[in-house]
N, C-alpha and C positions, 0 to 999 in steps of 0.2 A: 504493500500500500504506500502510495507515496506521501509524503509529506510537506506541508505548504510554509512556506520560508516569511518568516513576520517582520514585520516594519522595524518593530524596536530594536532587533538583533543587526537587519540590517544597517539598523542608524550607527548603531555602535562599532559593527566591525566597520563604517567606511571611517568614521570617528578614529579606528584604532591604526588603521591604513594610512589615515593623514597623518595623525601625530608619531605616529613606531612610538608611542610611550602610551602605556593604560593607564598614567594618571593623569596626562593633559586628557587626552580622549577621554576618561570618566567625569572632568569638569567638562569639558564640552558638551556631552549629551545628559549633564544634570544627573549624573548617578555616582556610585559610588566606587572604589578602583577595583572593590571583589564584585561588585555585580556587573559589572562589564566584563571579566574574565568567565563570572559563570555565564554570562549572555553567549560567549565569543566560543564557550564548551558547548553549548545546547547548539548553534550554528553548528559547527564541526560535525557535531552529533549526526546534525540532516541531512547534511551534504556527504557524510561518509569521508572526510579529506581533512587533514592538517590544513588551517589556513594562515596561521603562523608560527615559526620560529623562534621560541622565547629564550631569555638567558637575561640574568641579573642584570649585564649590562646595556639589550639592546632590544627589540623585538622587529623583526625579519617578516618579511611576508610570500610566501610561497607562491611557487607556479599555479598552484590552484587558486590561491588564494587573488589572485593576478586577474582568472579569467573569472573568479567570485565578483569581483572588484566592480569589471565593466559592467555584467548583469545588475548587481547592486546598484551600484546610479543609475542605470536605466527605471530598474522597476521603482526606486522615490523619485525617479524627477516624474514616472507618470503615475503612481499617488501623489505625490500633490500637484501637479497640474490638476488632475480628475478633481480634488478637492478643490481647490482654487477657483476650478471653472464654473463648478456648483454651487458654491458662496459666494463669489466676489465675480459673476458673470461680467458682469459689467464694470470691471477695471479698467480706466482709461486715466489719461494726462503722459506728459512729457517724465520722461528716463533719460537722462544725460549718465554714458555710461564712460570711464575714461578706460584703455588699452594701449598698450604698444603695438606696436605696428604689426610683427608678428603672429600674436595673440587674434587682433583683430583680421589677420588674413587667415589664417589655418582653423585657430579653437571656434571662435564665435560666431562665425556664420550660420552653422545649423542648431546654434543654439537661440542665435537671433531669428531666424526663420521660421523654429517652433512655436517661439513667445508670440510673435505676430499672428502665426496661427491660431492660436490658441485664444492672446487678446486682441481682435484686431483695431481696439479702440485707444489700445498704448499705441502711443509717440517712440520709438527710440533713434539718443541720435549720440553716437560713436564717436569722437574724440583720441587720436593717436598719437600718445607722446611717450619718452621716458616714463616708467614709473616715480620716480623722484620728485618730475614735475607735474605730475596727475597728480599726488596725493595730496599736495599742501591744496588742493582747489574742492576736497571735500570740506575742509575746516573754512573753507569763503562760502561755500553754496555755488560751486562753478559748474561742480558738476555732482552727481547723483551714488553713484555707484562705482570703485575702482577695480579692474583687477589687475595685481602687479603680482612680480616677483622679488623671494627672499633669498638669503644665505638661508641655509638647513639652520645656523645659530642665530639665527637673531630674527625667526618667524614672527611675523606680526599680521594682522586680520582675521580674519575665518578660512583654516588651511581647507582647501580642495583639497590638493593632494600635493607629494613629490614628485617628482620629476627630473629624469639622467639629463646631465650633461654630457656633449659629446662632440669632439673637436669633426669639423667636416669640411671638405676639400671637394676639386673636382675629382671626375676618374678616373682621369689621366695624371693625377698631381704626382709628381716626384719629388721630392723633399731635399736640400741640399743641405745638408748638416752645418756648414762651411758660412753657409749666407746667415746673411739675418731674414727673422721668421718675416714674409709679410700678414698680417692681418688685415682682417675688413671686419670690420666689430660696430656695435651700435654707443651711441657717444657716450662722454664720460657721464656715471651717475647708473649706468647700466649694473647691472651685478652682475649679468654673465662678461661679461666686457673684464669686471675685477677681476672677477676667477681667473678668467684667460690670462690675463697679464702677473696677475699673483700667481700661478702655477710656473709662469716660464720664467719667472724673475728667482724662482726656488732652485731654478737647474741651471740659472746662469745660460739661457738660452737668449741669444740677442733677437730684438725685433723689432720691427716699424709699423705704423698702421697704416696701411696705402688709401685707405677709406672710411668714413667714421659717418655714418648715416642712419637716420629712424628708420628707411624705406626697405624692408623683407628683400624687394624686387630686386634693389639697386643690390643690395645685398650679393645675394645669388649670379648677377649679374657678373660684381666685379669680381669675386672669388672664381667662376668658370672661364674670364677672359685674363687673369693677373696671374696667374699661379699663385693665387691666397686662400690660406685658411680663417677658420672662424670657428665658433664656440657656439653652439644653439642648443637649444630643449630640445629630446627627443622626440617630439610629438607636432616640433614647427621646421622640419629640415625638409628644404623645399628638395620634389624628387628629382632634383637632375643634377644633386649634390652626394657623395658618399661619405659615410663614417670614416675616420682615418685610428682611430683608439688602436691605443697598442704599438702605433709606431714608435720604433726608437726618440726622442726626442719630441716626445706628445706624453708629457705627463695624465695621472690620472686625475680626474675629475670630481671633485661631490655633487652629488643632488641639489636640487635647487626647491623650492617651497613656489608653487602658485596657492594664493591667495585672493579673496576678495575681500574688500573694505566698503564700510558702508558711510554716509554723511551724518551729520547729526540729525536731520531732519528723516523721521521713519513715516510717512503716508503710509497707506497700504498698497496702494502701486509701485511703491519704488521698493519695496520690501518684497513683494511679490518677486519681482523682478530680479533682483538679488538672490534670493533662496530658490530661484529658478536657477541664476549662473551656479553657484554653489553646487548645488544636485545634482548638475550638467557635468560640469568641471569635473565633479571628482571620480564620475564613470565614463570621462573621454581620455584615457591614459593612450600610452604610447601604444601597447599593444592593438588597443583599436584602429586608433587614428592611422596606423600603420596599413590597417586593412581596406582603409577607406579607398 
């Protein structure tokens, strides 16, 4: 007989997937740090699978846990849509949402498309900058809703989830140990920009930035015509570019924290809106987006 998989469980493992710590994830989902571990035993239970990896210092999340993950956001972002629609039919006004560039080309599009479907009396209108300088414009009222990226240490907003870093190049790129690195990186104030530059400055590997631009496009552009690398989120590497990891003189990487932030001002459309991104976010991981 099979068994039907419950909200609460699912809140908590995606809760425990964002944070790898059951006691940031146990204050997130408003419980306690043993009732989220028994919630996260009772999931296991149904699915029949380990869906994480625990040890005093870290908690790991498995292959199964991985493909748990995408279905997971899927089935809350459409309970509460389903919910949302049935209360709050008639949700409308303006959502000024802020993005990087990135973000706003790969992640949000089908998540913007849903929302429109679903409300088509919301307004949304998309704003593409640095995270650095999108956030200080929730504290003006400039704009509505941010989502940015962290360091894994110093997460801040409502974590979606993690996300690999990963050096990428064309297919043809050969690497000359001998030169300096070029880069094409998105401008200062970026964090994958830091990483990049704090990994190579740890190996004493020389480099230059041939390119420093917001634009995804331009991006991908000058890295397939320069012979340059660059440093992106696994889930925004546009496909005419390759993984380079592992080469000699490509340090390793840490994960990065997508996030979303919310303003001071909570309506109920712009909060809608927000716990739509969130819900979204955190079951479009790499593995998916990969498949798309």
């Amino acid at each position: 007989m099979k068994r039907d998989l419950e909200m609460d469980l699912l809140r908590s493992f995606v809760a425990v997937a964002a944070h790898r710590n059951f006691t940031k994830a146990a204050n997130a989902v408003g419980r306690t740090q043993s009732a989220v571990s028994l919630q996260i035993k009772r999931l296991e239970d149904i699915v029949g699978k380990r869906l994480f990896e625990r040890s005093r210092q870290s908690v790991t999340i498995t292959h199964a846990g991985e493909s748990m993950l995408v279905y997971a956001g899927r089935i809350l972002a459409a309970n509460d849509a389903a919910l949302s629609h049935i209360q709050r039919p008639e949700a409308a006004g303006l959502v000024r949402i802020g993005a990087p560039d990135d973000y706003a080309t790969f992640l949000l599009p089908p998540i913007l498309s849903a929302i429109a479907r679903d409300y088509p009396r919301l307004q949304l209108e998309v704003t593409c900058d640095n995270a650095s300088d999108l956030l200080p414009q929730l504290a003006t009222d400039a704009l509505d809703v941010v989502v940015a990226t962290h360091r894994a240490d110093a997460v801040a907003g409502e974590v979606a989830r993690y996300e690999p870093l990963h050096w990428v190049a064309a297919p043809d790129y050969l690497d000359d140990p001998a030169a300096p690195l070029s880069m094409v990186l998105f401008p200062p104030g970026c964090v994958c920009r830091d990483i990049a530059l704090g990994a190579l400055r740890r190996i004493d590997r020389a480099w230059h930035v041939a390119y420093s631009t917001r634009s995804i496009a331009l991006m991908e552009k000058a890295i397939l015509e320069n012979a340059s690398v660059s440093v992106m989120e696994a889930s925004v590497i546009p496909a005419g570019l390759c993984v380079i990891d592992g080469r000699e003189g490509f340090p390793s990487l840490p994960d990065v924290v997508i996030s979303v932030h919310r303003g001071a001002a909570r309506e109920a459309h712009v909060s809608l809106v927000a716990d739509y991104l969130s819900a979204r976010l955190a079951g479009s991981g790499a593995k998916e987006m990969a498949g798309q």
